[in-house]
ROBA-980396 format. One line per 2 residues: number of its first residue (from 1); their letters; for each residue y, z, x of C-alpha. Coordinates in nm, 4 decimals. Layout:
NUM = A = Y/Z/X  ... $
// end
This chain:
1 = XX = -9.6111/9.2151/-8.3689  -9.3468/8.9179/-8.4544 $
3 = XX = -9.0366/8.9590/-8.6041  -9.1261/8.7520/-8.8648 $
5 = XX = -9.3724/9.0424/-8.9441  -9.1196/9.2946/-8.9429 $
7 = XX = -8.8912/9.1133/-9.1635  -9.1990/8.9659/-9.4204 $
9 = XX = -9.2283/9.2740/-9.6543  -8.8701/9.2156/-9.7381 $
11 = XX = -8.8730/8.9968/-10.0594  -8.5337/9.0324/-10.2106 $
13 = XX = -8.6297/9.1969/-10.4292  -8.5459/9.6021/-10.5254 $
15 = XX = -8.7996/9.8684/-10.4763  -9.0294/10.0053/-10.2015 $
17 = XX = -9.1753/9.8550/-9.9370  -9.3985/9.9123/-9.5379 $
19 = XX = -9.2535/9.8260/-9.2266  -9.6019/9.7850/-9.0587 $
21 = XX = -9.4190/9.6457/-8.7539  -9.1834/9.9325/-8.7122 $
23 = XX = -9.3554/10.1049/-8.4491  -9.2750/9.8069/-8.1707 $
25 = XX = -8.9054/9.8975/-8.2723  -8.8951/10.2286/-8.2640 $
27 = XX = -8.6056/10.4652/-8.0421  -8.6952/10.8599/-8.0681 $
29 = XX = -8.7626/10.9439/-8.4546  -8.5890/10.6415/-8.5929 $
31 = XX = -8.6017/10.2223/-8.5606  -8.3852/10.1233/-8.3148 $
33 = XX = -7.9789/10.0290/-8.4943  -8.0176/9.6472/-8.4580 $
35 = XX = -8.3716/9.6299/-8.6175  -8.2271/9.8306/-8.9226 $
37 = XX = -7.9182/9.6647/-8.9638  -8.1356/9.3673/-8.9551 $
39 = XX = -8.3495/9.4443/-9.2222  -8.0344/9.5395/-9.4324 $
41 = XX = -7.8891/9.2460/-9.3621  -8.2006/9.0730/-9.4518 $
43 = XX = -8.2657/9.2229/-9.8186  -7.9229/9.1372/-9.8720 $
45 = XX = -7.9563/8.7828/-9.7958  -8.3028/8.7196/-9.9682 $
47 = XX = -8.1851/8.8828/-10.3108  -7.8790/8.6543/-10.2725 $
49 = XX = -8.0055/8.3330/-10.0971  -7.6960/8.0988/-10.1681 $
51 = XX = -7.4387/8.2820/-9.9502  -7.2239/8.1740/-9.7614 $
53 = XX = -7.2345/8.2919/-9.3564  -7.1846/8.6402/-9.2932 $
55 = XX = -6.8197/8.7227/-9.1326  -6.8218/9.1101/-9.1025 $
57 = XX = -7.0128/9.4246/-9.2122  -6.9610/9.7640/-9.1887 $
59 = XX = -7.3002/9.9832/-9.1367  -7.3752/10.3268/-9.1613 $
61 = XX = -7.7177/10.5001/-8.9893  -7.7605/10.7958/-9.2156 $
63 = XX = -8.0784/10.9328/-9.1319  -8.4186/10.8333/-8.9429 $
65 = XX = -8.5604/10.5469/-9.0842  -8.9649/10.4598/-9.0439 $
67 = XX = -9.2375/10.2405/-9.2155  -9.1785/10.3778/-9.5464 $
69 = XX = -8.8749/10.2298/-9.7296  -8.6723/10.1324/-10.0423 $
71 = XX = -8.4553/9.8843/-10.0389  -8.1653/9.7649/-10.3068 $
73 = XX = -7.8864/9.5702/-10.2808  -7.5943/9.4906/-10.4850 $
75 = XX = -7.3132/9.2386/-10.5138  -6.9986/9.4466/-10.4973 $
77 = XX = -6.7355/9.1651/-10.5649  -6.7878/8.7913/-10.5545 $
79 = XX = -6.4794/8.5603/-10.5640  -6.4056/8.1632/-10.4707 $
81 = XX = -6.4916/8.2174/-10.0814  -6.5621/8.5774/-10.0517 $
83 = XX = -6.8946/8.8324/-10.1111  -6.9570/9.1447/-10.0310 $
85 = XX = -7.2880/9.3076/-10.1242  -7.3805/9.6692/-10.0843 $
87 = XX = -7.7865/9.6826/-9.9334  -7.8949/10.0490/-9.8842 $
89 = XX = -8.2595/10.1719/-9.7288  -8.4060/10.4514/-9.8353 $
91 = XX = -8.6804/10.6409/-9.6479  -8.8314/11.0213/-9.7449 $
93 = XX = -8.6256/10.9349/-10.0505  -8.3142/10.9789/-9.8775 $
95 = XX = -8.0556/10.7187/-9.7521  -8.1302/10.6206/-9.4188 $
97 = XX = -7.8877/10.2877/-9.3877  -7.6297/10.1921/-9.5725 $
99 = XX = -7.4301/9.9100/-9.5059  -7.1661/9.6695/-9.6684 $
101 = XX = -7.1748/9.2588/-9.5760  -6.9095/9.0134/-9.6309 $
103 = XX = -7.0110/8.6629/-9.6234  -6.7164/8.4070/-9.6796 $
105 = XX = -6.6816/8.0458/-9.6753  -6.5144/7.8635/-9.3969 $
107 = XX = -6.1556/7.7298/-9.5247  -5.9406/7.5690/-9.3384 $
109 = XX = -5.7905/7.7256/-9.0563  -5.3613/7.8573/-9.0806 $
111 = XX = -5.3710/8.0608/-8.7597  -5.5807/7.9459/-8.4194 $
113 = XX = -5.6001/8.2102/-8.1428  -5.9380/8.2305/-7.9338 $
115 = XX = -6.0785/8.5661/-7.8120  -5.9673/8.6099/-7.4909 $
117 = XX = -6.2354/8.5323/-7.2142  -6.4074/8.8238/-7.0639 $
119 = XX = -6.2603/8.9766/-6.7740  -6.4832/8.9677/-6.4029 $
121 = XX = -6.7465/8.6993/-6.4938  -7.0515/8.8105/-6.3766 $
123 = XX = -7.2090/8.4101/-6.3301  -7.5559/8.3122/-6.5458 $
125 = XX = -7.7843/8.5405/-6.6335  -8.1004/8.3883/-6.4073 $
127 = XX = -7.8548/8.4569/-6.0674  -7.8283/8.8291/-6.2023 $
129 = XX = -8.0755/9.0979/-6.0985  -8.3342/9.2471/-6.3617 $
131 = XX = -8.2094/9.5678/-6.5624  -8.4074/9.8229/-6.7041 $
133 = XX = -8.7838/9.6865/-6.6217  -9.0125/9.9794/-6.6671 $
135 = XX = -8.7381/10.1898/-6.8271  -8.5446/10.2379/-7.1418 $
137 = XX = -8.6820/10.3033/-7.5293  -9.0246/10.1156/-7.5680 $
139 = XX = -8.8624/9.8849/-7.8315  -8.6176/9.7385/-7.5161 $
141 = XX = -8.9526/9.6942/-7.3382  -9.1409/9.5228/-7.6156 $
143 = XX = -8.8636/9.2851/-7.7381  -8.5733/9.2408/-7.4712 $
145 = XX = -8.5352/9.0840/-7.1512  -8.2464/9.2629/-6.9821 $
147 = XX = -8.0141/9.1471/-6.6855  -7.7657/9.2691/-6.5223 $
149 = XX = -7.3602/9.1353/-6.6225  -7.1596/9.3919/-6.3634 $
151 = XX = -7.1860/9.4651/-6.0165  -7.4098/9.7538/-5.9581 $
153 = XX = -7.1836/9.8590/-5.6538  -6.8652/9.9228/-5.8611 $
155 = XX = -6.7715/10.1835/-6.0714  -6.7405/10.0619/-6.3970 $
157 = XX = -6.5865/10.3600/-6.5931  -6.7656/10.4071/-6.9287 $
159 = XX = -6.8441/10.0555/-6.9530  -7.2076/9.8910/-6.9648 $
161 = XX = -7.2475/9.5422/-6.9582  -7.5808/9.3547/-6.9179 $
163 = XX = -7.7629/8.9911/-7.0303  -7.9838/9.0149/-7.3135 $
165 = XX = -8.2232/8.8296/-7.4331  -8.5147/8.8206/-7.6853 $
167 = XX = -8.8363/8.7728/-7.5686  -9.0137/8.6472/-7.8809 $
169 = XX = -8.9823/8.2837/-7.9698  -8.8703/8.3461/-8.3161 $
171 = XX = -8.7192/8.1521/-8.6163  -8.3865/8.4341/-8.6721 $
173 = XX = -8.1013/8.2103/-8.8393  -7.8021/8.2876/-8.5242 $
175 = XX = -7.6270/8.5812/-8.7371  -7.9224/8.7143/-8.7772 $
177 = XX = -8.0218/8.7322/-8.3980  -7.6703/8.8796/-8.3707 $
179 = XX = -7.7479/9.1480/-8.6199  -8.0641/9.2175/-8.4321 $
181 = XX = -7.9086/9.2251/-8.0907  -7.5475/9.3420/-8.1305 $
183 = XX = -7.6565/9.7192/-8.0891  -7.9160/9.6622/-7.7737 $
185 = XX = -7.6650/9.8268/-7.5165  -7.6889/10.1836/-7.4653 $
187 = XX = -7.3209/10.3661/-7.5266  -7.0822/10.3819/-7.2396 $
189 = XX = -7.0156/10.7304/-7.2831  -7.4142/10.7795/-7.1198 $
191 = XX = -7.1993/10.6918/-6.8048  -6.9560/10.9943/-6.8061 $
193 = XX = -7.1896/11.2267/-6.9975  -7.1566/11.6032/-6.7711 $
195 = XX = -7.5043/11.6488/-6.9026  -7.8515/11.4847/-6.9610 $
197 = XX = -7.8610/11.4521/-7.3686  -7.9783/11.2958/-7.6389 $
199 = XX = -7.7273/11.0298/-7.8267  -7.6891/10.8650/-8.1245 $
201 = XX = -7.5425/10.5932/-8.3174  -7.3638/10.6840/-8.6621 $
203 = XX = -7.2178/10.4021/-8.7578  -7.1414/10.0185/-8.6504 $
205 = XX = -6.9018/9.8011/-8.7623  -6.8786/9.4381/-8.6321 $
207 = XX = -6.6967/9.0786/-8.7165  -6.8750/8.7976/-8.6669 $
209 = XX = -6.6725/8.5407/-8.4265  -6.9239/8.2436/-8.4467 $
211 = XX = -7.1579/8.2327/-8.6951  -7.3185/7.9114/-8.5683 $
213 = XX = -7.4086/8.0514/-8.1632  -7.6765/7.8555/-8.0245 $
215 = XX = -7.6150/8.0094/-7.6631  -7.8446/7.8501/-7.3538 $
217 = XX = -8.1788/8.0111/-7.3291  -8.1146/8.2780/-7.6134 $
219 = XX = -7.8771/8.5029/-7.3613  -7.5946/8.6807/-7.4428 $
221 = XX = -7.4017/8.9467/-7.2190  -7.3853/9.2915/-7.4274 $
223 = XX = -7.0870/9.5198/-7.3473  -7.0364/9.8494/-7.4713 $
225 = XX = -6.7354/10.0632/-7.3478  -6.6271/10.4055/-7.4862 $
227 = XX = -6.2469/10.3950/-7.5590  -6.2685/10.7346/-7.6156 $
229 = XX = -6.5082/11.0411/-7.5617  -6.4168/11.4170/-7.6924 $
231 = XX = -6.5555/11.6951/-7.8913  -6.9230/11.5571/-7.9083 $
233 = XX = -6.8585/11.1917/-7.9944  -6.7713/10.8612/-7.8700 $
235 = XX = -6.5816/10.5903/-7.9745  -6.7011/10.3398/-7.8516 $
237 = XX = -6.5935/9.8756/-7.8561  -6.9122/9.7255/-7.8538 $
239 = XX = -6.8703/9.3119/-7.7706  -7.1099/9.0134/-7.7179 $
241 = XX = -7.0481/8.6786/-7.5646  -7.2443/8.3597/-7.5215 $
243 = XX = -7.3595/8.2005/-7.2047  -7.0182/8.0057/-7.2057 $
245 = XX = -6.8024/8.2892/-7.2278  -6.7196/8.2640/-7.5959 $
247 = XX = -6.6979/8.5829/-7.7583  -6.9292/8.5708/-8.0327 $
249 = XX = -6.9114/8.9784/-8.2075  -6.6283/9.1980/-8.1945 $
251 = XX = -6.7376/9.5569/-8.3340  -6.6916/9.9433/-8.3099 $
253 = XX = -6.8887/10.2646/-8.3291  -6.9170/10.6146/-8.3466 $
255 = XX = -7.1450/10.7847/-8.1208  -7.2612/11.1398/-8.1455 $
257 = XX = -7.3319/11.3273/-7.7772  -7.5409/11.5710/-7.7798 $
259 = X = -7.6072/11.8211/-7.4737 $
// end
């Protein structure tokens, strides 16, 4: 099933709606965090079409989330170059997502200061081994093409970094792609975890550094790193760059570890 198919039933407009292409994205008992941020983001975007590009969201995995949803969204505030709309899914008629999206116009710029380039370059993603073939949540399987972006030699800490890539020819606008890949990396706090356990993602909040990407061949290199691990969760900087080395997401997110 295409993306397109996943993201059809969403009209814009409020009410419920059937994910028939869920099951292709699915991670345990819930869709996998980019494919519901996605179809947040999505609702929000078709019951609002003239926004401008999306700069930062904040979004909040409540509960599992299947085929069976609602969906409403809301604009919150709308001033001269700023929006921010509310979109919420609803599943077993409780919250499952909630999440809140500012989209701003582009003004002209009063402070310059690139992201800094990512540290230990690990070269283009077709001279890097393949990651994860056979393994992983099916929805990684069905959608992604995974390399890897660090040595596997080294010991990286609680860091994971590896090239992504969707496998589908598809017709995403780039934020959306971003929205749809920004979560694909595991946390880092699976590599210090004492014991085999289940995780899980509460929440994810991300800025948008480029919402124009166009990065060769559709690959970005995913990092996720746990700044901090204690008491059953994980804090962890989750960051994206294109095939240049241009940082294209900044976010953050709260893990829960279980076991």
């Amino acid at each position: 099933m295409t993306i397109a198919s996943l993201l059809e039933p969403i009209t814009g407009k409020p009410g419920p709606a059937r994910l028939d292409s869920a099951s292709d994205w699915m991670q345990g008992r819930t869709m996998y965090g980019g494919a519901s941020a996605l179809v947040g983001f999505t609702m929000a975007k078709r019951a609002f079409p003239d926004l401008p590009p999306l700069r930062a969201a904040q979004v909040g995995f409540v509960a599992p989330l299947g085929e069976e949803i609602e969906l409403s969204a809301e604009i919150v505030r709308q001033g001269r170059n700023v929006t921010q709309i509310r979109s919420e899914i609803h599943s077993g008629g409780k919250v499952a997502l909630t999440a809140f999206w500012l989209f701003a116009a582009e003004r002209e710029a009063n402070a310059l200061r690139p992201a800094d380039a990512p540290e230990n370059w690990p070269g283009a993603p077709e001279s890097s081994g393949v990651a994860m073939a056979g393994k992983g949540p099916s929805f990684i399987q069905n959608n992604f093409e995974i390399r890897y972006g660090q040595s596997k030699e080294a010991d990286h800490g609680a860091t994971i970094r590896r090239w992504a890539r969707l496998t589908e020819e598809h017709d995403l606008d780039p934020v959306s792609k971003l929205v749809l890949m920004g979560d694909v990396m595991p946390p880092g706090a699976m590599r210090i975890m004492q014991r085999i356990g289940p995780i899980s993602s509460i929440n994810w909040s991300f800025n948008v550094l480029d919402a124009a990407t166009q990065s060769e061949g559709g690959w970005y290199l995913a990092e996720n790193a746990s700044q901090h691990a204690d008491s059953g969760y994980s804090s962890e900087r989750l960051r994206m760059w294109d095939t240049e080395g241009r940082q294209v997401i900044d976010g953050l997110q709260c893990v829960a570890v279980f076991g």
